[in-house]
Every structure is written in C-alpha cells, then in structure tokens.
C-alpha positions as CSV (number, residue, x, y, z in Angstrom):
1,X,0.0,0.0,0.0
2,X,1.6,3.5,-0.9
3,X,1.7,6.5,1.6
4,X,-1.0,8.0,-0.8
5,X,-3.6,4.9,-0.4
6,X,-3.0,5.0,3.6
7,X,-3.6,8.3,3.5
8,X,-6.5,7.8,2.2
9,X,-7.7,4.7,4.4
10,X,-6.6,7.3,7.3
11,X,-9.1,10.2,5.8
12,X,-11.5,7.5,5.4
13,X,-11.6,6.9,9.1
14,X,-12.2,10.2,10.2
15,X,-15.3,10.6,7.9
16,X,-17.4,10.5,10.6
17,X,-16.0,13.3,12.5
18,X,-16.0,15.8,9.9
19,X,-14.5,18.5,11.7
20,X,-11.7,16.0,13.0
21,X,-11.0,15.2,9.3
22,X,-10.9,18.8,8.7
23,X,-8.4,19.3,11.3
24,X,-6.3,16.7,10.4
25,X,-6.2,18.3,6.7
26,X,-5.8,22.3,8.1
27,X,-2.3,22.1,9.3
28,X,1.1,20.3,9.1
29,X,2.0,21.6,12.5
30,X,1.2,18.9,15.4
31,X,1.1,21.5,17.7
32,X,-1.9,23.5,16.1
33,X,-4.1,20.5,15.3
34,X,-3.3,19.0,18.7
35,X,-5.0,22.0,20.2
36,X,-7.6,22.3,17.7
37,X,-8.5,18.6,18.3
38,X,-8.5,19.2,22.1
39,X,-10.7,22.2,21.7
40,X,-13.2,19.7,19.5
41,X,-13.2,17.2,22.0
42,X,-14.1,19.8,24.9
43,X,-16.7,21.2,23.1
44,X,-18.1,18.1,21.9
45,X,-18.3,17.1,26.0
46,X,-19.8,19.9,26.8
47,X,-22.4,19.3,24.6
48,X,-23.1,15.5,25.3
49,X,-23.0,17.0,29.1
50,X,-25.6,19.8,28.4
51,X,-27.9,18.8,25.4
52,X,-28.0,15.1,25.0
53,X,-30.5,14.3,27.5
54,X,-32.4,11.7,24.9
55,X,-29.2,9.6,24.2
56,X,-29.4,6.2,26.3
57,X,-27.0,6.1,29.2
58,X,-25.1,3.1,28.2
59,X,-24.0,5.0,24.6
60,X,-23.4,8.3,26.7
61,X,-21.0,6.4,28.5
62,X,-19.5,4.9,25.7
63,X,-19.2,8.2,24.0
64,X,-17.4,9.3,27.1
65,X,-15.0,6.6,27.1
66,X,-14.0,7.3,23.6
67,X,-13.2,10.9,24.0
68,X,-11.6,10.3,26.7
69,X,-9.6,7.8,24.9
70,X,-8.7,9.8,22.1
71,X,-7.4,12.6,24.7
72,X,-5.1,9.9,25.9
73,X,-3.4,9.9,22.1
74,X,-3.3,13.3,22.3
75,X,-1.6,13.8,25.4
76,X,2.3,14.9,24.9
77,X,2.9,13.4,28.4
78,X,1.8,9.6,27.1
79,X,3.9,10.4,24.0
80,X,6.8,10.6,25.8
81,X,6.5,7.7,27.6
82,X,5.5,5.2,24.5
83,X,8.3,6.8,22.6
84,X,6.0,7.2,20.0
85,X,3.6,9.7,18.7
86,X,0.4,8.8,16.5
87,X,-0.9,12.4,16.1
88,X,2.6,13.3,14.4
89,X,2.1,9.5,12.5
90,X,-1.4,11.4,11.4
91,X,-0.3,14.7,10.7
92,X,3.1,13.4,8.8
93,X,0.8,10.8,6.5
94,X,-1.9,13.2,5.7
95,X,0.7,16.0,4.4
96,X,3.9,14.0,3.3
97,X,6.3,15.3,5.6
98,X,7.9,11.9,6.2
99,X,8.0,11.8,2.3
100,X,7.7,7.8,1.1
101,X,9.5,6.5,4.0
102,X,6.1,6.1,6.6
103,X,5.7,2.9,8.4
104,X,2.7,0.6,7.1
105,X,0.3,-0.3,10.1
106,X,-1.4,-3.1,10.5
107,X,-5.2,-3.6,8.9
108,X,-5.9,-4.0,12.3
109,X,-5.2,-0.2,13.2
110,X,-7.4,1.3,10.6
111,X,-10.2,-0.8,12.3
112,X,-9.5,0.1,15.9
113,X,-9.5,3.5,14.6
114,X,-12.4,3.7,12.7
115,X,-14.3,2.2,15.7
116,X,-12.6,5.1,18.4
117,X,-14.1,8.1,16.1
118,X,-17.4,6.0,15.7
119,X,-17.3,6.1,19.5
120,X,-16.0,9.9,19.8
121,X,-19.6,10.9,17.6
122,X,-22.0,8.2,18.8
123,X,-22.1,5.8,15.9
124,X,-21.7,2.8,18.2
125,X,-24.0,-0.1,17.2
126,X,-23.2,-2.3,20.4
127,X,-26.4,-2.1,21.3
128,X,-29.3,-3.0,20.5
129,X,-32.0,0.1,20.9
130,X,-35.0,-2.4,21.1
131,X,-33.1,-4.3,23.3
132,X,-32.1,-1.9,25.4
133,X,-35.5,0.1,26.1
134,X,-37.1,-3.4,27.3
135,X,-35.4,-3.4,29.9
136,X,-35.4,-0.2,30.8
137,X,-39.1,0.8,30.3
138,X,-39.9,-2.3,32.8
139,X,-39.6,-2.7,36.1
140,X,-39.4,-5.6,39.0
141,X,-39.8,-9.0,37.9
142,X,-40.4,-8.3,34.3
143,X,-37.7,-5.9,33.8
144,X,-35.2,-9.1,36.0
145,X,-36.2,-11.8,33.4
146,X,-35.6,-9.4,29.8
147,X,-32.1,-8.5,31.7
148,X,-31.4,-12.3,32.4
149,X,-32.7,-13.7,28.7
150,X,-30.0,-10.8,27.8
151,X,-27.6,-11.8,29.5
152,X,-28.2,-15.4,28.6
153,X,-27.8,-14.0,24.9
154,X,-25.1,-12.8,25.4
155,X,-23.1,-15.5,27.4
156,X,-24.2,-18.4,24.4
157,X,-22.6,-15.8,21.9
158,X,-19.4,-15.9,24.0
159,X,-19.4,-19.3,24.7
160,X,-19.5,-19.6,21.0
161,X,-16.5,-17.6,20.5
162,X,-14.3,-19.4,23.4
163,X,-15.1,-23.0,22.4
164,X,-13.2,-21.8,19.4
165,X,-10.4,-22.6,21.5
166,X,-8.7,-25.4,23.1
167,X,-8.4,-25.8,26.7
168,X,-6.5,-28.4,28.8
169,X,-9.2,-30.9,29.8
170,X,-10.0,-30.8,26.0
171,X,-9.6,-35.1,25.3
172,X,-7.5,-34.9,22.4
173,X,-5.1,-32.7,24.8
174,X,-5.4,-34.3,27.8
175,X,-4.5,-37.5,25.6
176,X,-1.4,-35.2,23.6
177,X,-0.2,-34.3,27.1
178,X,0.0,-38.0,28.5
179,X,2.3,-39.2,25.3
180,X,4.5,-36.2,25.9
181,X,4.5,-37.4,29.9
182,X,5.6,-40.4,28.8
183,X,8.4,-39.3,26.4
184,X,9.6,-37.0,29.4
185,X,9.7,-39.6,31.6
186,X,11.6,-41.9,29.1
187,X,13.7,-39.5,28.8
188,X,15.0,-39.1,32.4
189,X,14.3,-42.6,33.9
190,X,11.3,-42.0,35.5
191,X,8.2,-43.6,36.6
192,X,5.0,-42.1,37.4
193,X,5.2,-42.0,41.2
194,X,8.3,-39.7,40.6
195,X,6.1,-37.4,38.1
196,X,4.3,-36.3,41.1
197,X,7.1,-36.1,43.4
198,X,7.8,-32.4,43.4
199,X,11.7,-33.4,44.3
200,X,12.1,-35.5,40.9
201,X,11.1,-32.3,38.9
202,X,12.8,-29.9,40.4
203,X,15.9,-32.6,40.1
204,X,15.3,-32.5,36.3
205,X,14.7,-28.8,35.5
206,X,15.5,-28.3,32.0
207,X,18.1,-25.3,32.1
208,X,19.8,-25.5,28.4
209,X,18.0,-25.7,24.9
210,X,19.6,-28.8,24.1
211,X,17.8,-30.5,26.4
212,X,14.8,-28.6,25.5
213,X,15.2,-29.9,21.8
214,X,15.3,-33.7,23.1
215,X,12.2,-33.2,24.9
216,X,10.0,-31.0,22.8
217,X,10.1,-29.2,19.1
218,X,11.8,-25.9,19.5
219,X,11.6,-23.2,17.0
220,X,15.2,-21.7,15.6
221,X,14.3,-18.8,16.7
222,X,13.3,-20.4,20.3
223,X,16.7,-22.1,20.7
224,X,18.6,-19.0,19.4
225,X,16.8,-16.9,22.3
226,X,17.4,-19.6,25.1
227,X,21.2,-20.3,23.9
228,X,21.6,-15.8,24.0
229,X,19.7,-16.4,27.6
230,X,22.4,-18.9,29.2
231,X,25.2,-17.4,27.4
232,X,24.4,-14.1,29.1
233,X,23.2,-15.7,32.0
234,X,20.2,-14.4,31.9
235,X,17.5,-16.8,34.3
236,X,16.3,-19.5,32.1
237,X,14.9,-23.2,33.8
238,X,11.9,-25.1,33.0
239,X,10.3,-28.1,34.7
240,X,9.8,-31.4,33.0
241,X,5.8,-31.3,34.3
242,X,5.9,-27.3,32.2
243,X,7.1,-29.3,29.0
244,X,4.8,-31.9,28.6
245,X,1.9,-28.7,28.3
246,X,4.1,-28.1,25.0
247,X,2.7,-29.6,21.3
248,X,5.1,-31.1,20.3
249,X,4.6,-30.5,16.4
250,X,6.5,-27.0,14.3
251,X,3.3,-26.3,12.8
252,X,0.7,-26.1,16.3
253,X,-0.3,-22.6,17.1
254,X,-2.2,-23.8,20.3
255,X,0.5,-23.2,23.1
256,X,1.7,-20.2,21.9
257,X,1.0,-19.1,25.1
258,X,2.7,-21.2,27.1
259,X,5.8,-21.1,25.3
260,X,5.9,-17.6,26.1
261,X,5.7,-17.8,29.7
262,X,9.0,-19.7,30.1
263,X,11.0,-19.5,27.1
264,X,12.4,-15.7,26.7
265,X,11.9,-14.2,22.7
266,X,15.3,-12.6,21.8
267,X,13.9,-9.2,22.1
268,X,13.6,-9.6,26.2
269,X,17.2,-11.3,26.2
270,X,18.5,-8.0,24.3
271,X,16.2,-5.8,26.5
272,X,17.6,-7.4,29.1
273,X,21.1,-7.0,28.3
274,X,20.4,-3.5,27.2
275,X,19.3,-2.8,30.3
276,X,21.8,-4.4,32.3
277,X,24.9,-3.2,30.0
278,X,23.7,0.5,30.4
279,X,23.3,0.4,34.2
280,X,19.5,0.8,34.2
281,X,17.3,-0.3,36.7
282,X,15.2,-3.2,35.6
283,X,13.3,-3.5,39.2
284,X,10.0,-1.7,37.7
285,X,7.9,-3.1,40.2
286,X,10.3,-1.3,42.8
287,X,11.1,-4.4,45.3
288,X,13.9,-2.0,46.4
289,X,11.8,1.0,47.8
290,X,9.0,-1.3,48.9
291,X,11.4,-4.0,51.6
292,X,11.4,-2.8,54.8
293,X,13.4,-5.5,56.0
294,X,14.8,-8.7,54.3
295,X,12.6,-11.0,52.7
296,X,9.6,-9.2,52.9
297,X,7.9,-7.3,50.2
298,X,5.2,-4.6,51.2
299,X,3.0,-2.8,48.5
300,X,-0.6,-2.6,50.3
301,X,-1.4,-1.9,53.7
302,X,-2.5,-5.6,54.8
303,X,-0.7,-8.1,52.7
304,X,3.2,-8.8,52.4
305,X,5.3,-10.9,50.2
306,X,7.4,-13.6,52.5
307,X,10.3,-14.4,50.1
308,X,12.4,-17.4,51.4
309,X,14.4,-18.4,48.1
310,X,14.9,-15.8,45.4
311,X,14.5,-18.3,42.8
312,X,12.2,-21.3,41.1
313,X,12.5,-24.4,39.4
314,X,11.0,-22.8,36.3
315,X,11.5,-18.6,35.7
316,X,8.8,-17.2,34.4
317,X,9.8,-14.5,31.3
318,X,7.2,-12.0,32.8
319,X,8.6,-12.1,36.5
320,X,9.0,-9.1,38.1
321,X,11.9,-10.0,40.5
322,X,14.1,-11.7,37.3
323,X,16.5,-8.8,37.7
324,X,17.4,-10.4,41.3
325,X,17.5,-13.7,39.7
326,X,21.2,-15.6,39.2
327,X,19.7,-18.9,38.0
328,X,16.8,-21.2,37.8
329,X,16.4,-23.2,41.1
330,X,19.4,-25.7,42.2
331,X,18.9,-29.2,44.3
332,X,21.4,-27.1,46.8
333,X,19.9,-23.9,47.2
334,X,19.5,-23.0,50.8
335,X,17.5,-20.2,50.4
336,X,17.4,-17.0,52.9
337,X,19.6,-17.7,55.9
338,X,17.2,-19.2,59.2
339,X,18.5,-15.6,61.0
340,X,17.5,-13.1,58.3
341,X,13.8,-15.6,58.3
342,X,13.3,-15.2,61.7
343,X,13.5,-12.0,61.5
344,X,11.3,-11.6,58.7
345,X,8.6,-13.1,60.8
346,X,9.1,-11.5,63.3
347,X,8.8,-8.5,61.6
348,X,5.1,-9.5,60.8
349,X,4.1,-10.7,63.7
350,X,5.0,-7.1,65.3
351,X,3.1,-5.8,62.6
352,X,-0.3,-5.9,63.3
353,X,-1.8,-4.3,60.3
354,X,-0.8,-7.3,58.3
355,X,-3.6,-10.0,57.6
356,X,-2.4,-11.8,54.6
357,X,1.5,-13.4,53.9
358,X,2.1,-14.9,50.4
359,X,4.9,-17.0,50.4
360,X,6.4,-16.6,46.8
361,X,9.7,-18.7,45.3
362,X,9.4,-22.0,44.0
363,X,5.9,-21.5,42.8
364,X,5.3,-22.9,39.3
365,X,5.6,-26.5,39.6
C-alpha cells in the first residue's frame, strides 16, 4: 500500500467526524491540530453534558470513554513515555512530511481507529436500541427476566467464540499431554510415582535448549533466544511437568501461550542485556523501595510478600523479581539464611496491620 492509499484509508476513518478530518487536513504543524482537536473534543463534551439528555446512558458512556480515549493519544505526556507519537504519525501521513518512507500499520489499526471516532460521535452499534428500552421501560420482575434472557444471549454468543479454543481438559489434549509425559519420563528414567514427586522435577529442571530440543520441538528462533539467555546468564529453567503442556509439532499454534511464559523471545534477552549493560534499573515493580526489612515485600497496607528463596524451578519470562535472579532453582539452594527468616517473621508478627502473607519462590511446579 503507498503512503497515498493510507492516507486515504486514514481520511476515510475520520469521515465520521467531519471536523476532525478537517483538522487533520488544516495544518502540518502537530502542535496547532493537537489543540484544535483538544478544543473539538471539549466542546463536543460539553455538549453531550448539556444537550444530550435523549441519548441512552449506556452510549453516553461509551461516548465518554472514547473521547476520553482519544485525549489519551493526544496527550504529549503519554507520547513521551511510548516513545511514540500517533498524532505526528497522522499529521506526517496526511501532508507527506515523512516523504515515502512512513511505516505501514497493520489492517488492524485502521479498524481500531475507525471504531474510536465511531465512539468519539456516537455511531456505536453495540447495542441493540429495542433491546435496550425493554429493559429499561420495565420494572421488577419483568424488567429481571428481559435482563437475564440478555444476559443469557449474550453469554451463548461468548461461549460460542471461546469453544473456538482449546483448553486443557480438552480429550484430544489431555491424551497429547500423556504421550508427551511419557516421552519425558523416558527421557529421564522416570516412573509415574516420581512425576508427582515435586523433588524429581525440580531434580530435572530443563536449564539448556539442548535438552529442551530432546524433549519438545523448538523453533530456531526459540533455541537462538534460550542459547543468548544462558550465554548471558540471563534466568532461564523449565520443569519437566511445564514441557509436557508443549505440542510437540513446528506447525501447532495452540501453546503459543505457554511457550511464552517460560521460554524468553530474543527481544527480552537484548532488553535485558540492554538494560543491564547500560546500568538501568530493571526493578520496575520497585522491590527495592518497597522492603522494609529482608525477605519481605510490602506494597498494600494488609498483605506482604514472605520471600524465602529468590528463585524457582522454572522462571517465568514475565517475573518481576528476574533482575534479582542468578539462576533457575538448584537441588542445593539453601534459600534465605534461618536468621534473616526469623526476622522476617518476626517483623510481621510485630506488625499488626498485616492479615495476609504470600509465600512466593518456587511456585510454578
């Protein structure tokens, strides 16, 4: 698609906010139309606020929600912290200032634009008017069973959409997973009395892709990121029980997901290296200004974190203390010293405001 057929797929979009689209067209300079939009958006409150007394709550709201979602692009301040702006993206694509050289977005943009300025001037088809009123113009018993036949609807249409998926009690995967069991347990001399004995798995942790390969199909991009991980020595480990969720076919889409918990992508191994190499602090859940004493982690007034081992049997790539992390899990790790664990609890017993402890390291088994 050429910059002149996105900008018009862009132009397209804003259609149904003529004076958006006008905007847009007025000016090359961001800052003018930024304002102008802003100005566009009040005004357009102000009168959904003041004059729209006839438009069905549930839309109003939605109407609300888009503006205020559109402000959001708008705002300099979320720019800067995505790195990114899409108003200048606009502005640049509508008048050629980033000549032929403009990134192609996804169809998927267009769409989720098209759908914001629907929202932003109330052309949202979500609901179903008739629908809607019935249950508003009853009352007590009758208005109770039109919202529950709704909401019946509406759970067979997503029950419709989720059965789409597989899930893990699925027979054909519950059936996949116990061949892969088996080959695991081939693998490593095992039986199935040691399958459930959480000492044999954490005995067998898989912490190289080698290994990985002999147990499961690995992508080449896969074993590239996990061979950059332990090369860097950044956390990598995954139990045997973790690998036999895995298909074990190149072209099964299915456990996307939980590949992606537990086997890094090369772009976190660079981030991660980045971050590292350049002295930033990768601790963005800030562990370091929320400890008041070993061990213990406090964000909310009645619940702490208890952290004996800093560590798993299986590192999850998301983890948000992987910057503390030096490996996955060994068979000798002693964990936090008995003194420094004592203390720790006696730390929360002093402290009465605290009503819930979760015990974290070594979870995903």
């Amino acid at each position: 698609m050429s910059r002149e057929d996105l900008k018009t797929k862009l132009l397209e979009v804003f259609e149904a906010a003529p004076r958006l689209r006008d905007i847009l067209l007025s000016s090359d300079d961001v800052h003018f139309v930024r304002s102008e939009m802003r100005n566009y958006l009040y005004n357009e409150l102000m009168v959904r606020y003041d004059r729209d007394r006839d438009m069905h709550p549930l839309i109003w709201v939605a109407v609300r929600s888009a503006m205020a979602a559109f402000e959001n692009i708008l705002s300099r301040r979320n720019e800067r912290m995505a790195g990114f702006s899409l108003l200048q993206y606009c502005v640049d694509l509508v008048h050629g200032t980033s000549g032929d050289q403009v990134e192609h977005p996804a169809p998927g943009f267009f769409a989720e634009m098209q759908h914001l300025v629907w929202g932003i001037t109330g052309h949202i088809s979500i609901y179903d008017d008739s629908e809607v009123t019935d249950c508003f113009v009853s009352e007590g018993r009758e208005a109770a069973e039109i919202r529950s036949r709704d909401l019946s609807e509406m759970a067979a249409g997503i029950h419709g959409l989720v059965e789409r998926y597989t899930w893990g009690m699925d027979e054909e995967v519950v059936e996949t997973r116990e061949r892969n069991k088996q080959r695991i347990m081939d693998y490593f001399g095992g039986n199935d009395e040691d399958w459930n004995d959480w000492r044999w798995q954490v005995r067998h942790v898989i912490r190289d892709a080698d290994t990985l390969k002999d147990l499961v199909y690995v992508s080449a991009e896969e074993e590239e990121a996990v061979r950059e991980a332990r090369k860097h020595h950044v956390p990598f480990g995954i139990t045997p029980y973790y690998v036999s969720l895995m298909d074990n076919e190149p072209d099964s889409t299915r456990d996307r997901t939980v590949r992606a918990q537990v086997i890094p992508s090369r772009f976190y191994v660079e981030s991660f290296l980045r971050s590292r190499n350049e002295g930033q602090s990768m601790d963005f859940m800030l562990e370091r200004d929320t400890s008041p004493i070993d061990g213990i982690t406090r964000r909310y007034p009645m619940i702490v974190i208890l952290k004996p081992i800093v560590t798993c049997p299986q590192i999850c790539v998301y983890c948000q203390r992987n910057w503390e992390i030096d490996d996955v899990w060994q068979p000798s790790e002693k964990g936090m010293p008995r003194k420094a664990l004592d203390k720790a609890v006696q730390w929360i017993e002093k402290t009465k405001e605290i009503r819930e402890v979760l015990v974290t390291g070594g979870d995903p088994l």
